[in-house]
C-alpha positions, 0 to 999 in steps of 0.5 A, a space after each residue: 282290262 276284263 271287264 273292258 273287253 266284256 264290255 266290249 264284247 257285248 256291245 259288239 254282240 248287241 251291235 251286230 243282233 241290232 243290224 241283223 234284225 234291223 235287215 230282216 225288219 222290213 215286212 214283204 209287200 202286201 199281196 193286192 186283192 182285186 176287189 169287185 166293183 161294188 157288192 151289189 154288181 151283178 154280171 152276166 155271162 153276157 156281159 163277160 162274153 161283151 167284155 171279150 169280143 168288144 175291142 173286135 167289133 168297135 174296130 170294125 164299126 169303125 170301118 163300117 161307119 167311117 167319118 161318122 163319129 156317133 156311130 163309132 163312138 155311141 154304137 151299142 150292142 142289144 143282145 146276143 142273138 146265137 151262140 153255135 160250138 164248132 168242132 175246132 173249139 170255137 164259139 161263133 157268137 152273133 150279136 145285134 148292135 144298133 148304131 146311131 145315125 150321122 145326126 145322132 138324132 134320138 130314135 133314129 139308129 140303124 140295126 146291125 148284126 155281127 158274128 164274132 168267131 172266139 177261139 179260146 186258147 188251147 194246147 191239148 192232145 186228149 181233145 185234139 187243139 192247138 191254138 192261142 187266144 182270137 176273136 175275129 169278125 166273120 161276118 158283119 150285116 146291115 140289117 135295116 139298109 
C-alpha cells in the first residue's frame, strides 16, 4: 500500500508541475515595430509639415471649389512659400496649391495660396502656453482670378 501512495503522490506531483507550466506557457504577444515604408523612403520636414495640415485645407478647397470634382479631389500643394513663429507657439505656415480647373484639361490649373495657423500642443508654465493640438485655416487667396 506504500508504494501505492508513492505513486500516487508522484503522480499528483507531476500533475499539478504539468498545469502550472502549461498556464505560464503561453508567450506574451510580440511588441509591433512599425516599419518604414521603404529603406530608400526619404522624407522631408516638408513633407511632415503637409502631412499635419492636409485634412484642413482639402475641407476648405472644398469650400472654395464646390461641385467641381477635379478640384477637390486632384488639387496639389506646390510648395511651402513662408513659415513665420508667433509668440503664442504658433506657426503661420502659408502654402501654394494649384488646383485643377472644372474641365480638368491638362495645363489648365488655377494657383492658390493658403495660410494654415499650427498650434502644437502645449501646457507648460516655464514658456507661458497652455493649449492642445490645432490647424486652422487663416486665410485662403485666389491668386490667378
Amino acid at each position: 500500500m506504500s508504494n501505492l501512495k508513492k505513486l500516487f503522490a508522484l503522480i499528483t506531483i507531476l500533475f499539478l508541475f504539468s498545469i502550472n507550466h502549461s498556464v505560464n506557457a503561453k508567450k506574451p504577444p510580440e511588441p509591433k515595430e512599425i516599419k518604414p515604408f521603404a529603406a530608400d523612403w526619404y522624407v522631408t520636414p516638408e513633407d511632415i509639415i503637409r502631412d499635419i495640415v492636409f485634412p484642413a485645407i482639402d475641407k476648405r478647397v472644398m469650400q472654395e471649389y464646390p461641385g467641381n470634382d477635379p478640384a477637390t479631389f486632384g488639387w496639389q500643394s506646390q510648395r511651402i512659400v513662408g513659415i513665420v513663429y508667433n509668440n503664442n507657439h504658433s506657426y503661420d505656415i502659408s502654402i501654394s496649391l494649384q488646383i485643377p480647373d472644372e474641365r480638368n484639361v491638362p495645363g489648365n490649373y488655377a494657383h492658390d495660396v493658403v495660410k494654415v495657423r499650427v498650434s502644437p500642443s502645449c501646457d507648460s508654465p516655464k514658456i507661458g502656453c497652455s493649449h492642445g493640438f490645432k490647424v486652422e485655416v487663416l486665410d485662403y487667396e485666389h491668386m490667378n482670378k
